[in-house]
C-alpha positions in Angstrom: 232.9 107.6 -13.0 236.3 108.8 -13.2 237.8 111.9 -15.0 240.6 111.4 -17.5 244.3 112.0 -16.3 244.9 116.0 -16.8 241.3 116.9 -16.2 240.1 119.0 -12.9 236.6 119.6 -11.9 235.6 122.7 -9.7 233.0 124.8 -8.9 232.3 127.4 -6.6 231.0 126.7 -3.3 228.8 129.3 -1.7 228.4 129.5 2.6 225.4 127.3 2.7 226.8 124.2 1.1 228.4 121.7 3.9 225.8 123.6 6.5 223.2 121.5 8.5 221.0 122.5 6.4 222.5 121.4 3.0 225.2 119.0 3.3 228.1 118.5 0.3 226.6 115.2 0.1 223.4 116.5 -0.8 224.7 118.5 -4.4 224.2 116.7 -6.9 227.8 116.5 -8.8 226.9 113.7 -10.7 223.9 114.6 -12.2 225.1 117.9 -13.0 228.6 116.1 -15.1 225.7 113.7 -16.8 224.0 116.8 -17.6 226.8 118.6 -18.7 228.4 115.2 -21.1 224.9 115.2 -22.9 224.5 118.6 -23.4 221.7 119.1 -21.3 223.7 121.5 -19.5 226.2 124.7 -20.9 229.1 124.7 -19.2 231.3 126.7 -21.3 234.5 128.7 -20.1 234.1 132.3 -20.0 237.3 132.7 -21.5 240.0 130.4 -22.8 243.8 130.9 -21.7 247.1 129.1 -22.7 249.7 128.4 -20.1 251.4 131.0 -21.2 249.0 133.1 -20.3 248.3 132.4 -17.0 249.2 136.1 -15.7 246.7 137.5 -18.2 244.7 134.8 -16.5 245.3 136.2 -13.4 244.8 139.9 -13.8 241.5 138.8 -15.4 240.8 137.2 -12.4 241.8 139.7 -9.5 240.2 142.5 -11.5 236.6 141.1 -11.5 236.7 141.0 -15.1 236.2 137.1 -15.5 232.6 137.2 -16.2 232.7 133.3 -15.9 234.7 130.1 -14.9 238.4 130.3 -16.4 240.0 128.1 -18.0 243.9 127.7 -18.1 245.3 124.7 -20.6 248.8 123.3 -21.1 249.3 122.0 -24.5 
């Protein structure tokens, strides 16, 4: 499955993934974007910015006062 042009998918990535003892190849990304395109899974943004702005986005961000993933979209 590929995502459309102009979409990027991250996540955060604690210390134990890519260990010995759980190997990136072992998360399960594609079940999780199944889950997620059903609606079996809430994956909403915390919070909603416009390119313009991305240095409210960022103060947000290096203040600890995202509470959540962050979003940043360019219309």
């Amino acid at each position: 499955m590929q995502m459309a042009s102009g979409f990027y998918l991250a996540f955060f990535a604690s210390f134990v993934f890519d260990t010995p003892g759980f190997p990136l190849s072992d998360v399960p990304l594609q079940a999780i974007t199944d889950k997620v395109a059903t609606g079996r899974l809430r994956a909403k943004p915390s919070r909603v910015f416009g390119f313009d702005e991305i240095r409210e986005a960022h103060r947000v961000m290096e203040a600890g006062e995202a509470g959540g993933k962050m979003v940043v979209v360019h219309a």
